[in-house]
C-alpha positions as semicolon CSV with decimal commas, in nm:
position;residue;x (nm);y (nm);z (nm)
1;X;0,846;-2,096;1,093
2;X;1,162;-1,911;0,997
3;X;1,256;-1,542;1,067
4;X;1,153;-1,438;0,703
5;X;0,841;-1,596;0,569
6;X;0,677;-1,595;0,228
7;X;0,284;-1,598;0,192
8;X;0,056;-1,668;-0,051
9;X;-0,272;-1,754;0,168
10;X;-0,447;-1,521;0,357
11;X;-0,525;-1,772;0,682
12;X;-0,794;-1,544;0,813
13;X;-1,148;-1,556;0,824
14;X;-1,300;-1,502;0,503
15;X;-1,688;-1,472;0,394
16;X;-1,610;-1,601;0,043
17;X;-1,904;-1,587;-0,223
18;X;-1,973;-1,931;-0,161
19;X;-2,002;-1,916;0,229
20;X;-1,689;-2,088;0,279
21;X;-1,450;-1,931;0,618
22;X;-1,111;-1,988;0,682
23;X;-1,001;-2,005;1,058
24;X;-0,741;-1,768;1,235
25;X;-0,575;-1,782;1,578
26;X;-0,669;-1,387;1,624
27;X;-1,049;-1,233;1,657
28;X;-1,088;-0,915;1,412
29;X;-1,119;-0,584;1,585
30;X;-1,413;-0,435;1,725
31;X;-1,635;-0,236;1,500
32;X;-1,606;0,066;1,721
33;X;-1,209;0,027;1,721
34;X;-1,228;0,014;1,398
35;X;-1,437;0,409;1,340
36;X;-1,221;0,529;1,628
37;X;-0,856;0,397;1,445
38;X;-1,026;0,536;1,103
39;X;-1,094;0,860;1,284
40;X;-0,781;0,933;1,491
41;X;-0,595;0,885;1,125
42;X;-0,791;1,104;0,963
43;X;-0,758;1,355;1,215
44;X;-0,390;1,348;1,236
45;X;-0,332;1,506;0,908
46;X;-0,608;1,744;0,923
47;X;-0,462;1,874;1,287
48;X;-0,159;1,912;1,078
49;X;-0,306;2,086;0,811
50;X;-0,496;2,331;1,020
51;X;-0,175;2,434;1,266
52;X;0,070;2,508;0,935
53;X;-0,188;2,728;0,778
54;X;-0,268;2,922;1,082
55;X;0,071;2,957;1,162
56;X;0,080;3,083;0,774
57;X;-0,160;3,345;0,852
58;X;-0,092;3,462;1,166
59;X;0,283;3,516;1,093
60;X;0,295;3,584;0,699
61;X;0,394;3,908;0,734
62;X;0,733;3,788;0,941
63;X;0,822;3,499;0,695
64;X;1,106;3,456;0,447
65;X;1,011;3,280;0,125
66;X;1,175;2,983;0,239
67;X;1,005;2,966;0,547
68;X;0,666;3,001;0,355
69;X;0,796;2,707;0,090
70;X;0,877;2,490;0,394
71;X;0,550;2,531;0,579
72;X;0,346;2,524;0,221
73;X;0,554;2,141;0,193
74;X;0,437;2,037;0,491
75;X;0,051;2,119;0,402
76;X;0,134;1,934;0,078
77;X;0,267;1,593;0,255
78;X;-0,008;1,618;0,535
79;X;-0,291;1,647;0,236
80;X;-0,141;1,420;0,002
81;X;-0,164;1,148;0,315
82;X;-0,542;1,266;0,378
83;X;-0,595;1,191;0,018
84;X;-0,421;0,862;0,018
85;X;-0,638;0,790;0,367
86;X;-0,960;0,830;0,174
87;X;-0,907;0,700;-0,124
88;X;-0,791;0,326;0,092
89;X;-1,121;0,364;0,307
90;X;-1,389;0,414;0,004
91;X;-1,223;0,161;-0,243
92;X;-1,199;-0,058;0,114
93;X;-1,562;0,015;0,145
94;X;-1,617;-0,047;-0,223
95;X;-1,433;-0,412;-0,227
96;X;-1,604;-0,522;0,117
97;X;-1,979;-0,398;-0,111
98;X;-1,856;-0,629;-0,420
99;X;-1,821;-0,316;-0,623
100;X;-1,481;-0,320;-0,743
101;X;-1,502;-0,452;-1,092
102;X;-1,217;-0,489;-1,357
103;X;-1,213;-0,262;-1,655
104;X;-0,977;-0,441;-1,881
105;X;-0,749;-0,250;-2,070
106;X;-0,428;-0,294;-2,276
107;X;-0,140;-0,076;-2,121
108;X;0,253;-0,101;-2,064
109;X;0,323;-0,224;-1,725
110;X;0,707;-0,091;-1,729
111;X;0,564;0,267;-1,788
112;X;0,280;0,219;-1,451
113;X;0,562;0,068;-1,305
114;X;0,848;0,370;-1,354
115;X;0,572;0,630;-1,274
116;X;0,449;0,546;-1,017
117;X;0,802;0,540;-0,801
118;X;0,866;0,854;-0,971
119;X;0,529;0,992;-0,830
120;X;0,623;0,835;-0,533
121;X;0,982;0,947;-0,505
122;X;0,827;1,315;-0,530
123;X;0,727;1,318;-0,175
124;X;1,062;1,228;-0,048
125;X;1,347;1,382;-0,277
126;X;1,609;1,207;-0,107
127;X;1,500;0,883;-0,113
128;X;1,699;0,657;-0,316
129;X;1,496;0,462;-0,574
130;X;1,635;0,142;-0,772
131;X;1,458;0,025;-1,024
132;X;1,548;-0,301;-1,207
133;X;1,294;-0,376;-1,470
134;X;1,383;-0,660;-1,720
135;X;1,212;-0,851;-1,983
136;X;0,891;-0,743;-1,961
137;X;0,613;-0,742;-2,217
138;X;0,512;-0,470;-2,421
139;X;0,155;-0,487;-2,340
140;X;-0,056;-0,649;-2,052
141;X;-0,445;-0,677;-2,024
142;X;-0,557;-0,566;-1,696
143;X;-0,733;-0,287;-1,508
144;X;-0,403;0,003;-1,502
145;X;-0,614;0,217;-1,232
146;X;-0,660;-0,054;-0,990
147;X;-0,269;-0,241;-1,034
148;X;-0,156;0,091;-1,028
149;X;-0,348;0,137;-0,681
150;X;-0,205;-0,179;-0,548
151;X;0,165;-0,071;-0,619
152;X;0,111;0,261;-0,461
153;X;-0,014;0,071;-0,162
154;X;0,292;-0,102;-0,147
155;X;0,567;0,129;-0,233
156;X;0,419;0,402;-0,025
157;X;0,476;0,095;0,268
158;X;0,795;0,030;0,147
159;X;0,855;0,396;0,227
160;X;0,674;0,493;0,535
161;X;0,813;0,210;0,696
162;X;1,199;0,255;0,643
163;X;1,390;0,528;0,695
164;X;1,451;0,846;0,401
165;X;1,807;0,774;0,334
166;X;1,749;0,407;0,311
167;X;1,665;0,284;-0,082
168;X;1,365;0,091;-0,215
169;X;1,415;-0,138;-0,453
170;X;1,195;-0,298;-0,725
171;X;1,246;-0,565;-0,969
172;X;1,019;-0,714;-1,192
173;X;1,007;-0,940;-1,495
174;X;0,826;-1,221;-1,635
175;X;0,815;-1,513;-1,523
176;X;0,547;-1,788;-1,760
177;X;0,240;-1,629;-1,819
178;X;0,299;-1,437;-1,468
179;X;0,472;-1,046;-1,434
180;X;0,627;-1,061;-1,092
181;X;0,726;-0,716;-0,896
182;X;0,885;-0,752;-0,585
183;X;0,910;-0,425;-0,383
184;X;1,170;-0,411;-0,063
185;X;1,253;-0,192;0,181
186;X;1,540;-0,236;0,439
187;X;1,324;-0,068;0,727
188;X;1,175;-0,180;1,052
189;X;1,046;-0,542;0,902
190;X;0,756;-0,746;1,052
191;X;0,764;-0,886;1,343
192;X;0,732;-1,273;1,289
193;X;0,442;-1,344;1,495
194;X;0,202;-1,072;1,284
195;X;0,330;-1,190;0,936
196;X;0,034;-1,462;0,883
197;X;-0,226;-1,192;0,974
198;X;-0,048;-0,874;0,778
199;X;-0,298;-0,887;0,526
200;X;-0,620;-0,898;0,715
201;X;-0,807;-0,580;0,714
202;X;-0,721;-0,347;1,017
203;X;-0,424;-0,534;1,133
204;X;-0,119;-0,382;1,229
205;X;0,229;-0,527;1,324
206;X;0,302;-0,459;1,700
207;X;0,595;-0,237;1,610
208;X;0,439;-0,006;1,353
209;X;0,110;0,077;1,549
210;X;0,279;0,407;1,654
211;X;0,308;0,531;1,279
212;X;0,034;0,600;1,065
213;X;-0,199;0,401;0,886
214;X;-0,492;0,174;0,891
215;X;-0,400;-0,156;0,843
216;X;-0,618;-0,171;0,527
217;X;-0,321;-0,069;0,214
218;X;-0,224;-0,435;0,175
219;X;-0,562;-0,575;0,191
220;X;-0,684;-0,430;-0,092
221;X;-0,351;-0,405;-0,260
222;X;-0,396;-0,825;-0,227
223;X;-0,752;-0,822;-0,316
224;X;-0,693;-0,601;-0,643
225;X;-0,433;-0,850;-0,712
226;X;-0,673;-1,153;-0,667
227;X;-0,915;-1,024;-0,859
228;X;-0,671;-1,010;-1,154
229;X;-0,597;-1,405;-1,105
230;X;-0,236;-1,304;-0,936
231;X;-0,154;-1,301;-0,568
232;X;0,058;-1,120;-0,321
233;X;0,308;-1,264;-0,057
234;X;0,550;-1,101;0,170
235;X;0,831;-1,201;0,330
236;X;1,020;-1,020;0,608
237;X;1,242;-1,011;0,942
238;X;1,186;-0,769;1,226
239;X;1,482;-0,499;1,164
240;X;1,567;-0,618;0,835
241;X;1,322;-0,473;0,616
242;X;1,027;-0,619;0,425
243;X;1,020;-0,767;0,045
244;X;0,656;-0,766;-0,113
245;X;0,603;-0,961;-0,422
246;X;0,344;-0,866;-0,642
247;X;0,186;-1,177;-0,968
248;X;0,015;-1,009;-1,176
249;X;-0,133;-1,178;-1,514
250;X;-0,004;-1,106;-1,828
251;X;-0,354;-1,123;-1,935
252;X;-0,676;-1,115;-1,753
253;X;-1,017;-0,964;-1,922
254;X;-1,276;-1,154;-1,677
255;X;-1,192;-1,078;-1,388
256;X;-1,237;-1,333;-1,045
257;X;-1,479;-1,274;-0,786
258;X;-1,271;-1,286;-0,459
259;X;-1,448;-1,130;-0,106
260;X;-1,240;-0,887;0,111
């Protein structure tokens, strides 16, 4: 296997609706590490939360204005991440239930597509954005909520895993009857040994287990994606960032029944 590997399989054991398993080389994690990651997560932004507004109180009388916009930042980040926590574990908790379903829609995918980085791009002012967005169609049948779900999943990666100053970049156009958005990063990469497993619920790469998150963003970002008839596959080199590329259907109504 090279340094930088593409994937389109998930080689991981997988209940499928038919009772069919795939194997893997790695057991999943214990039900009770699972709560306890889910917890300490949770917790982290809520510990942050709580210290900036007491140290609001306490000291309001002693702050400048700036001092007060900083501190009121912070709260925003910390709750924005609390949000983004909870809205991976229920729609996590949703997909493993069977009770994500698609509600078809026509929308433009350029417009999701420029919005979300801007919405993105709003949490960190200074991060570089660059956007290269060419021949795509006017209009694509899919469920807008859920794709756009899966690309915050992954640009938020792109950007929690590289550094502020460093610039994301996404490209997309069509490609047959297939849109394909590739989203990359030039931060700490995968290490090579984790990439066949980065998409298996809970798993986290050996070198990112000391920064937030809960191993569940890309798993639903590729089940979203297979339930739309595309796919996800990453590639990436430990150091050298990580490239994510998105297939999504130009048209899909139906929907495919795919198990988390």
């Amino acid at each position: 296997m090279s340094a930088a590997t593409r994937r389109f399989q998930r080689p991981t054991p997988r209940a499928s609706r038919n009772g069919n398993h795939r194997n893997a080389s790695r057991p999943s994690a214990h039900p009770i590490d699972r709560v306890a990651l889910l917890a300490h997560q949770l917790k982290a932004p809520l510990s942050a939360i709580n210290a900036l507004a007491q140290g609001l109180v306490r000291r309001a009388d002693r702050l400048s204005t700036n001092d007060i916009r900083v501190k009121a930042e912070r709260i925003w980040r910390a709750s924005l991440r609390l949000d983004e926590l909870i809205d991976t574990i229920l729609s996590y908790t949703r997909a493993t239930a069977g009770g994500i379903v698609l509600n078809p829609s026509e929308f433009n995918l350029e417009e999701l597509i420029r919005r979300t980085c801007r919405e993105q791009g709003w949490q960190e002012p200074e991060r570089p954005f660059q956007l290269q967005l060419r021949g795509l169609p006017e209009i694509v049948i899919g469920d807008p909520i859920l794709l756009e779900q899966a690309l915050v999943i992954v640009v938020s990666n792109a950007m929690k895993y590289s550094r502020p100053d460093q610039p994301i970049e996404v490209n997309a156009r069509k490609r047959g009857g297939m849109v394909r958005i590739v989203v990359k990063d030039h931060g700490i990469g995968i290490p090579e040994r984790d990439l066949p497993f980065i998409t298996q619920p809970f798993f986290r790469g050996q070198n990112a287990k000391s920064l937030p998150g809960t191993g569940l963003g890309l798993s639903l970002a590729w089940y979203i994606l297979k339930l739309h008839g595309g796919d996800l596959g990453v590639e990436s080199q430990e150091g050298h960032g990580t490239k994510v590329t998105m297939l999504v259907p130009e048209t899909n109504t139906a929907g495919i029944s795919y198990s988390i």
